[in-house]
N, C-alpha and C positions, 0 to 999 in steps of 0.2 A: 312642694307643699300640697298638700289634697285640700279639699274642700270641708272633711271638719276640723281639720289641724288650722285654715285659714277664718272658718267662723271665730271659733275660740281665739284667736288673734285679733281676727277686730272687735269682738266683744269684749276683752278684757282692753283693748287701746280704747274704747269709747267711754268702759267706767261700768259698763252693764255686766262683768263678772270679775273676780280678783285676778289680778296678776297672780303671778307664782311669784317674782321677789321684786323687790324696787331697791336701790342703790342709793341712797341717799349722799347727798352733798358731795359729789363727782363734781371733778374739773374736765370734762368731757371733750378728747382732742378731735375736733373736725379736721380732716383731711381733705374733706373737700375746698373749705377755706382758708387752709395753713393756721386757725386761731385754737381758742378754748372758753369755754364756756362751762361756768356752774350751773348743774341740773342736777334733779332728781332719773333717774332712770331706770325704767319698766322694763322686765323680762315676763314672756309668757311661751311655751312650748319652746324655751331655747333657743327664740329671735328677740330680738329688740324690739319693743310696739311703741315707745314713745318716750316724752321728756315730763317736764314739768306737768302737773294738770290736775284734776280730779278723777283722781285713782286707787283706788287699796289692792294691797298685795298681800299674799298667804304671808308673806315675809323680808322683812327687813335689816338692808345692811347698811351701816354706817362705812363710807367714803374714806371721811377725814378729810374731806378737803383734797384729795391724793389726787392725781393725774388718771384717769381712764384711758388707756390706750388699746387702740386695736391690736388683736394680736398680728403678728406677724409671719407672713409667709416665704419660706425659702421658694426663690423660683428656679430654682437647677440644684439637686442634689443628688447622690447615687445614695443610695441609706448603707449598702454594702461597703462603702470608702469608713463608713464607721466601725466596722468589725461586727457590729452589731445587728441581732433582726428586728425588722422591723418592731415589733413589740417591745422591746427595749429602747430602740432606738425612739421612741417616743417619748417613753419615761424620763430620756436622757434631755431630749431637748423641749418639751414641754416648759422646766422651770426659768429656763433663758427667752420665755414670752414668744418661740417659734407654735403656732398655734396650725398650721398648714404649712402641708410641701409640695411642692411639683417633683418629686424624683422619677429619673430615668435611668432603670432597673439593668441597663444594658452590660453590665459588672456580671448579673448572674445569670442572664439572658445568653448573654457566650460560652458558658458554663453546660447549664441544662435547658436552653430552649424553650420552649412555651409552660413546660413543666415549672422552672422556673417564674415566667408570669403568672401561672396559678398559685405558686405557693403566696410569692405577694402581693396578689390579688387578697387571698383568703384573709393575710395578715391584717390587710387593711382595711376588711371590712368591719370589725366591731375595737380597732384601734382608735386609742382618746383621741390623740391626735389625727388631723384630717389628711389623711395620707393620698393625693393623688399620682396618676403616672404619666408619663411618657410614652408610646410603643417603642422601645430600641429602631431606629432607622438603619442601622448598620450592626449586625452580628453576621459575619465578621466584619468589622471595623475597615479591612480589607482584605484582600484577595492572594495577600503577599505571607500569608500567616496562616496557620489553621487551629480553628475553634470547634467547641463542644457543640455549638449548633450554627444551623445557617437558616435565617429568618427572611422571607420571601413575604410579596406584597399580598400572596392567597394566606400565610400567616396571621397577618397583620389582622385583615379580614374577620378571621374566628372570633377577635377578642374586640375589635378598637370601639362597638357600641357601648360596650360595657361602662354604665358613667364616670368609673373611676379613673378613666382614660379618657383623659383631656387632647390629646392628639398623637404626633409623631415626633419621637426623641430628636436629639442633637444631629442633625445632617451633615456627618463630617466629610464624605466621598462629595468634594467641592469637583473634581475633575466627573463624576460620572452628573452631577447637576446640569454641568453647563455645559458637558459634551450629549444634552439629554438623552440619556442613557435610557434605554425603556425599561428596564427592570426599577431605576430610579423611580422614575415617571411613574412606575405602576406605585408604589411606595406612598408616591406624594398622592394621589388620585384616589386614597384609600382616607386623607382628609379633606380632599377638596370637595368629595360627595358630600359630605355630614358637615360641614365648614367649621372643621379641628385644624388646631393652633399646632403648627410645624415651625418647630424648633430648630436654630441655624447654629452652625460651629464652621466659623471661617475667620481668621486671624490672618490679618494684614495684606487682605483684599482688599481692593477700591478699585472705582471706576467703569470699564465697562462690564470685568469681568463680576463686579458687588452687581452690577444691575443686573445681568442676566441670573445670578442665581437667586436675589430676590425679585423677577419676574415669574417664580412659582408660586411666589406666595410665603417662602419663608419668612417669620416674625423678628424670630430674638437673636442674639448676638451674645452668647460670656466670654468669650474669646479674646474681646476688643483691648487693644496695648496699649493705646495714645488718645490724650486728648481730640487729636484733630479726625481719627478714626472715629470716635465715639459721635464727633460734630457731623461727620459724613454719615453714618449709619441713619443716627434719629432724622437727619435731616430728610432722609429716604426713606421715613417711616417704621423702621426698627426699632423695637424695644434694646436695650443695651442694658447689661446687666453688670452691675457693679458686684464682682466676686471679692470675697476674702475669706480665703480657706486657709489650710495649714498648710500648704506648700505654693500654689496659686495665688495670690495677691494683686488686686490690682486697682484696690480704691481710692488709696492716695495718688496712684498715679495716672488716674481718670478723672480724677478731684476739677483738676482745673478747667474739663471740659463741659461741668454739668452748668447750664444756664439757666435764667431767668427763662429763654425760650424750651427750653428741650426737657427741664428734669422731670416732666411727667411722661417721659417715655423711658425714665430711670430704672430699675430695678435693683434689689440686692437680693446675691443667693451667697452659696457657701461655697459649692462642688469642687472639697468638700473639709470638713472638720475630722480631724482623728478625736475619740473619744477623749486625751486628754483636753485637748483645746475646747471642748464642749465644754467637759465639767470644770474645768478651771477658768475659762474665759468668756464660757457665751457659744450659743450661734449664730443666729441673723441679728444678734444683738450685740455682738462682737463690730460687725462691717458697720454697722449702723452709727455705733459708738465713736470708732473709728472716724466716722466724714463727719459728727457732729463735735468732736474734739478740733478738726482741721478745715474749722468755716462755715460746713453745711448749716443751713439753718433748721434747728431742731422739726418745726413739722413737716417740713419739706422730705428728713430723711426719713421721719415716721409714715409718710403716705408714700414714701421710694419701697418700704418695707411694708405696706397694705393695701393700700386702694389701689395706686400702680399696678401692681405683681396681679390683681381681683381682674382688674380690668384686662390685661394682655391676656387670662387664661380663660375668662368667661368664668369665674366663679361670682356669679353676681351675689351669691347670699353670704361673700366674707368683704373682710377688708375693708371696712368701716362700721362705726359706732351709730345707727342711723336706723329708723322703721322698717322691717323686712327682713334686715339680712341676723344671721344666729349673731348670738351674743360669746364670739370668743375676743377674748381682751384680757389685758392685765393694768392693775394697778403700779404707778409706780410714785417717788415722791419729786421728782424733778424728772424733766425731760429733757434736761441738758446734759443727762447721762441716765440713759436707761438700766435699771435695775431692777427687774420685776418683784414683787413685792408677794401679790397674789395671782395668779391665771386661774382663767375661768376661758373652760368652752362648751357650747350653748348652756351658758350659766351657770355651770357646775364647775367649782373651785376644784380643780385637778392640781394644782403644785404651793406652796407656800414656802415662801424664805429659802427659795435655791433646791427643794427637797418635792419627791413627786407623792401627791396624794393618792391621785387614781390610776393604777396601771393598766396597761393593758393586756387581754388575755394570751396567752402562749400559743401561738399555731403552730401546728409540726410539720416540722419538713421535710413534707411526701417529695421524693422524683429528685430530690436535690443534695443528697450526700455522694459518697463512693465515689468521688469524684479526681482520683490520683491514678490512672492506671499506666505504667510504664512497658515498656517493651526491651529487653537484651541493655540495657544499663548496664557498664561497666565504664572502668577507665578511660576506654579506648573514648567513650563517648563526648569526652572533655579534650581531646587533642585538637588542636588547631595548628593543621598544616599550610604551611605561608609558600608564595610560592619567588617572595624576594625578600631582602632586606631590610626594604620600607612598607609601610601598613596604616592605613587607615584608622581611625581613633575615635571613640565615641568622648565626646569634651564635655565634661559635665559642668552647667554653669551655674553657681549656687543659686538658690530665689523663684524659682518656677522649675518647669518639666521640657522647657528648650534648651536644645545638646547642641554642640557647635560642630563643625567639619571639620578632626584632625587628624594629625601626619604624625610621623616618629617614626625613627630606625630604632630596628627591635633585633635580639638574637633568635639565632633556630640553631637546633641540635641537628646531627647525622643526617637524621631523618626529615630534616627541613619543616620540624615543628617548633610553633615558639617557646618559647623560653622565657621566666619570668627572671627580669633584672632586679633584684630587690636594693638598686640602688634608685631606679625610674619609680614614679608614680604611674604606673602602668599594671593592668592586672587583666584577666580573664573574665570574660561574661559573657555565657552561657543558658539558650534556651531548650527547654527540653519539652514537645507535645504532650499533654497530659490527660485528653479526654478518653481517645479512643486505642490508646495503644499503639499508636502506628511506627514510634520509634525514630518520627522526624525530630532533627535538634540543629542548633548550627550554633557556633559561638563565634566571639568578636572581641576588642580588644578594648577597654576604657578606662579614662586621664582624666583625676578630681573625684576621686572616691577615696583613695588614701590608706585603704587596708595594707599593713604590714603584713598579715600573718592568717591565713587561718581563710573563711569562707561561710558568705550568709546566702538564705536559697529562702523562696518565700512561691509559694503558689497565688500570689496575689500579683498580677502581671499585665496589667492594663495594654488594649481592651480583652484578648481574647485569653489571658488569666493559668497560659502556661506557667511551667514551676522558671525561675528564673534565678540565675544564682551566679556571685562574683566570688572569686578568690585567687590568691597566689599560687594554691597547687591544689593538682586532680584530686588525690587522694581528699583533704578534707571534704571538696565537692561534691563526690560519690557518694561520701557518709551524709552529709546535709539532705540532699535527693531522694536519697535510702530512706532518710527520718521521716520525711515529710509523708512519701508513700504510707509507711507506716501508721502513721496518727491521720492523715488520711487529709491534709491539709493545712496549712498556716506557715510560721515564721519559725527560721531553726539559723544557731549561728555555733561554728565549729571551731574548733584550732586545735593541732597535734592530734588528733584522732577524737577528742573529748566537745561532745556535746554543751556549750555554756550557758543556752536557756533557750526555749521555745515557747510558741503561744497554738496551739490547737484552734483551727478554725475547721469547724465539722458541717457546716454548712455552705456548700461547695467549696471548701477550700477557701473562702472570704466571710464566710460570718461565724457566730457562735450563740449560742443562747443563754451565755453568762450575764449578769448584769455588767452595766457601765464601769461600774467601781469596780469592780473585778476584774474586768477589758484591759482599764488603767493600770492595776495591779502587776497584771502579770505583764504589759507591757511596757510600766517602768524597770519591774524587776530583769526584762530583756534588754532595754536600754542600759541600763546600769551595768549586767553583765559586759559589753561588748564597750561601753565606753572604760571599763577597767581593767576587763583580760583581754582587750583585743588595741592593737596597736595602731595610731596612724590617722584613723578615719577622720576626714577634713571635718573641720567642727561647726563649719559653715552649711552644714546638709544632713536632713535625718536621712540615716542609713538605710532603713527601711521604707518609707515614702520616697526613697529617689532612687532606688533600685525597683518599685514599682513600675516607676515610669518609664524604665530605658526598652520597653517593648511597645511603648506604645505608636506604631506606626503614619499616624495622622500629625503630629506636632515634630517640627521642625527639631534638629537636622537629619543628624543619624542616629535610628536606631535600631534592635536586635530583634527580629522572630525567628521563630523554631524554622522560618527558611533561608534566614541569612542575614547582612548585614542590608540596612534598608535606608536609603535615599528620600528621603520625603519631601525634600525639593523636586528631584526631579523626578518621582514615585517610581521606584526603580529599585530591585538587586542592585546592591556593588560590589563587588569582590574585596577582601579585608588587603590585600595584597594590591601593592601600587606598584603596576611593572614599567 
């Protein structure tokens, strides 16, 4: 705030010029005291300047009596996990009363590199919603895989003043933490100068080795599995983040951790919502809905989704209804189930009744397309030669993105390559390098996907966003690979040589500039496709969100990059073959 944007704030809080609007007959939810309160409520330049008093405003709105709530902040989200750019993806989740996000861009950051953080940088500078970021901590995710860029601490450096850089992303390399790695070091020392909030990603540590890595200073925790983890974390000062996304879930099952002592070190984020689960269910109004259905106490999960999430990031002008900070918030009519009614940020009514008013402008995406380039593709690139009998297995277990350790005898032809038994639930999967051409790939073998027939290939491949693709035989594989270069990124699903529906992401290969409803569209129209010409696929798992994740090398157990089959216990190559 400057100095005459702060005159005219206490001038219009004292009654010596008009507000710009007052709210009349608001149930107004304090988060600082878990209550509620009827007042009148003054807006002047898009912060709150007061309550009740003697005051006129250019204009007045009637309440109804309704609920005033802060809006709410996602504290971990990718905006890329939505399909959608940034500009869209605002308009999408604006009407579900998400009002700010913390996202950490690291999806497209592995992609195109700081190019990348420019483009959504630019997004978010004249977007409705209040978009801040993350720096990516890890591009590459690691060192077992290879990505479209490698982001170093002189990186970080160029951009992290920038205010819309709140700190340092998700810190998932827990082994170079606390082996302190100096490149790590240099990483974290890029916030401990400016005293920026470092972001932690560590699942089912404790003890000495939770102390040494939050002995740097890292904050938050979304990772967390168990109540008694969640008790250990806050206990040691850690924010703990109550997620519920579309394949990540974990609020009913941290439910019984949150206390009378600890839930102001609560948070809710998404990381992350597929657009359907947005428009049909909510965002941070979803998880929120969720803990106040099963016990939470309505303001408690209202300030876990506001003042909370304000406080851990230092955004001290959000995240309550109160003098000073903007006036974003939504009306709703009970708080014992949030349904936003109207959003307003800094007091301008942006969505009503589920529906977005004010969108945000389009930025184009300079440095971040072209992003499929392939090298000597052919069949040959999909054989997987075994070197015995038995073979290693990526075990997919429905309800989250952790794969188990498994075994299985398999067949091999002449040439001691496997063989698909279409009597096994066993199948092929395949990674292929897709930034620079270099023509690395390696494939693996995985149980609890279900496909009969045919092969889905998708350039969205968590973290470093290779094209990644499963099927029962080379040939459809080839073709699925082929399509995607082609359209230049997104989702393709094949059988018998024929194409049965794709979704085009032209924005690295993970986003698009279609609206939401159109996201949805054609990605019902792809589900629909594959759950009726395609056979088998276990019904317990979206096919395409759990084929996202089997590259991704930081979460537990085994999984697939373009350099092998990968160990994440014991962060290790393993050969697919068990001699």
């Amino acid at each position: 705030m400057d100095k005459i944007t702060a005159k005219e704030v206490i001038d219009a809080s004292m009654g010596r010029i008009k507000a710009d609007i007052v709210f009349r007959n608001a149930m107004v939810v304090d988060v600082f005291n878990c209550r509620s309160f009827k007042s009148d409520v003054y807006v002047k330049n898009g912060r709150f300047i007061g309550f009740d008093g003697e005051r006129e405003a250019e204009k007045e709105i009637d309440a109804k009596g309704r609920y005033m709530v802060p809006g709410f902040i996602d504290s971990h989200c990718h905006i890329e996990s939505s399909h959608l750019s940034p500009s869209e993806f605002s308009d999408a989740v604006l009407p579900s009363g998400t009002t700010s996000v913390v996202a950490d861009p690291h999806e497209i950051c592995n992609v195109a590199g700081l190019n990348a953080m420019d483009y959504m940088l630019k997004s978010a500078e004249n977007a409705v919603l209040n978009i801040n970021y993350m720096f990516p901590s890890c591009v590459p995710a690691t060192f077992f895989e290879h990505s479209g860029a490698v982001l170093e601490a002189k990186d970080i450096e160029t951009v992290i003043d920038n205010p819309k850089i709140l700190g340092l992303g998700e810190m998932m390399n827990y082994p170079g933490v606390v082996s302190a790695s100096p490149s790590i070091l240099d990483k974290l020392e890029t916030c401990w100068k400016r005293g920026k909030v470092i972001d932690g990603h560590i699942p089912s540590i404790s003890g000495q080795g939770l102390d040494a890595y939050l002995s740097t200073g890292i904050k938050t925790d979304h990772e967390c599995e168990t109540p008694e983890e969640l008790i250990e974390k806050t206990g040691k000062g850690m924010f703990v983040l109550l997620r519920q996304g579309t394949v990540c879930k974990n609020v009913l099952q941290l439910l019984p951790g949150v206390n009378d002592n600890n839930w102001r070190r609560c948070l809710f984020c998404t990381d992350d919502r597929q657009p359907q689960s947005i428009l049909n269910e909510g965002h941070v109004s979803y998880g929120v809905n969720l803990a106040i259905k099963n016990g939470m106490d309505p303001y408690r999960a209202i300030a876990c989704a506001s003042i909370n999430a304000a406080d851990c990031y230092h955004m001290w002008e959000r995240g309550a209804i109160t003098p000073g900070r903007y006036a974003d918030f939504f009306f709703v009519d009970s708080i014992s189930e949030i349904k936003p009614i109207e959003v307003y940020v800094k007091g301008e009514l942006v969505a009503k009744d589920g529906k977005i008013i004010k969108k945000s402008p389009h930025v184009e995406p300079v440095g971040v397309s072209g992003s499929v380039i392939l090298k000597d593709l052919s069949l040959s690139t999909f054989s997987l030669p075994l070197k015995s009998d038995r073979a290693r297995i990526i075990e997919i277990l429905p309800g989250g993105v952790v794969t188990g350790k498994g075994e299985a005898d398999v067949k091999r032809n002449e040439k001691g390559e496997w063989v698909h038994n279409p009597d096994e639930d066993i199948l092929k999967i395949t990674v292929i390098e897709r930034h620079h051409g270099t023509g690395y790939h390696a494939s693996a073998l995985i149980r609890g996907y279900g496909l009969k027939h045919g092969a889905i290939a998708t350039t969205i491949a968590h973290d470093s966003h290779n094209i990644i693709v499963v099927g029962d035989n080379d040939s459809d594989m080839l073709l699925a690979v082929k399509r995607l270069e082609e359209i230049g990124g997104g989702i393709t699903a094949w059988k018998d040589g024929e194409e049965l529906a794709f979704h085009k992401l032209e924005i690295a290969g993970l986003m698009t500039d279609e609206t939401v409803e159109d996201v949805v569209k054609c990605l019902d129209e792809l589900h629909e496709a594959v759950e009726t010409k395609m056979e088998g696929i276990n019904p317990e798992i979206d096919p395409f969100m759990t084929l996202c994740f089997m590259a991704l090398p930081v979460i537990p157990a085994y999984k697939i990059t373009d350099c092998g089959l990968f160990d994440v216990t014991s962060f290790n190559l393993v050969d697919v073959s068990i001699l």
